[in-house]
C-alpha positions as CSV (number, residue, x, y, z in Angstrom):
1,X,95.1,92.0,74.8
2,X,91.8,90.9,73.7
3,X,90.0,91.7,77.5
4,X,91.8,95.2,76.3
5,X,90.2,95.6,72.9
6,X,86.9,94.3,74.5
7,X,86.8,96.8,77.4
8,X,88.6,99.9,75.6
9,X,86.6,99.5,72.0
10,X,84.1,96.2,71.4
11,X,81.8,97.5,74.4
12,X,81.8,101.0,75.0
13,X,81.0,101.1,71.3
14,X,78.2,98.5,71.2
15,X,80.0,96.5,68.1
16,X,78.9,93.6,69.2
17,X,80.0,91.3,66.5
18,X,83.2,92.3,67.6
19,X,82.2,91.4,71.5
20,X,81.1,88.1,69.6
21,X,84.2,87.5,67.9
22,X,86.3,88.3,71.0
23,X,84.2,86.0,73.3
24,X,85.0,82.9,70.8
25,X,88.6,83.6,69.7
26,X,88.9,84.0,73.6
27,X,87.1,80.2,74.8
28,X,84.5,82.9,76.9
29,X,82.2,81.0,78.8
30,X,79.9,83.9,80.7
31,X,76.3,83.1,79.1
32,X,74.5,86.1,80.1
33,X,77.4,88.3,78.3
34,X,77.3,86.0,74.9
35,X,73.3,86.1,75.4
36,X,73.2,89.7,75.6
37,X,75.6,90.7,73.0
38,X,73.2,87.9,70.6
39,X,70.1,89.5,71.5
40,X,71.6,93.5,70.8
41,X,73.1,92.3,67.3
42,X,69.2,90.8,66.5
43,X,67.6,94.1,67.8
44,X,69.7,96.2,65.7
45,X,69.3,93.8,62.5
46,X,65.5,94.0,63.0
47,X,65.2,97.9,63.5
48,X,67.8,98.0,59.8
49,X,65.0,95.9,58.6
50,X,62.0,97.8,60.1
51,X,63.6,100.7,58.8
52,X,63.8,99.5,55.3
53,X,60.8,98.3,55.1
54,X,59.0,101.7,56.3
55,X,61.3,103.7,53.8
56,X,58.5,104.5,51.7
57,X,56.2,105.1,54.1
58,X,58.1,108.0,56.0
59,X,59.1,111.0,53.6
60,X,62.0,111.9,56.7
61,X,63.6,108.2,56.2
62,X,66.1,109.2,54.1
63,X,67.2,112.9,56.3
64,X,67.5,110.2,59.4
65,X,69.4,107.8,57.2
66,X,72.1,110.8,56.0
67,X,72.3,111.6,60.1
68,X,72.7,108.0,61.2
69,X,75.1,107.8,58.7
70,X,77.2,111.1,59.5
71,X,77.0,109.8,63.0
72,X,78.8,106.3,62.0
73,X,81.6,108.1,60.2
74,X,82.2,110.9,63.0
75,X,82.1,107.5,65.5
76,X,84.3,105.7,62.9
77,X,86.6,108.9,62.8
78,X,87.0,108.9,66.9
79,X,87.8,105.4,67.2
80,X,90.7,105.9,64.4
81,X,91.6,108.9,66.5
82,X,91.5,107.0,70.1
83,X,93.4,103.7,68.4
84,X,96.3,106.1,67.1
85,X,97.0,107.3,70.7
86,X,96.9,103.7,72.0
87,X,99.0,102.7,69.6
88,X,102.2,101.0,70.6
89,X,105.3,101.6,68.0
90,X,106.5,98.3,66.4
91,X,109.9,97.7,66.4
């Protein structure tokens, strides 16, 4: 189940708290995979960062912000779409 939700969602989609989450809950033990999944989640806090800090400086900030934003929710949207047919009826 969780070797499911790692390959099928957690890694195709780059969430990699998730992969994080997943590798502990799961006793993981591959170093380079933890290491890597560590070092993406740092990158992408220090662009968010970056990006914050150089809001004033670049008048198109906010117009990449609104697209990196629309993009989220349309990714959001087709992950909702591809869970539903995956899902398994409860009984």
């Amino acid at each position: 189940m969780l070797s499911q939700l790692y390959r099928d969602f957690a890694e195709p989609e780059n969430m990699y708290e998730v992969q994080l989450m997943i590798f502990h809950v799961s006793d993981h033990r591959d170093p380079e995979l933890v290491r890597n999944a560590w070092q993406a989640l740092l990158d992408e806090g220090e662009w968010h960062y970056r990006a914050r800090q150089n809001a004033e400086l670049t008048p198109s900030f906010s117009a990449q912000l609104q697209r990196g934003r629309a993009r989220a929710g349309v990714r959001a949207r087709r992950l909702r779409r591809r869970r539903a047919r995956k899902a398994v009826p409860h009984f």
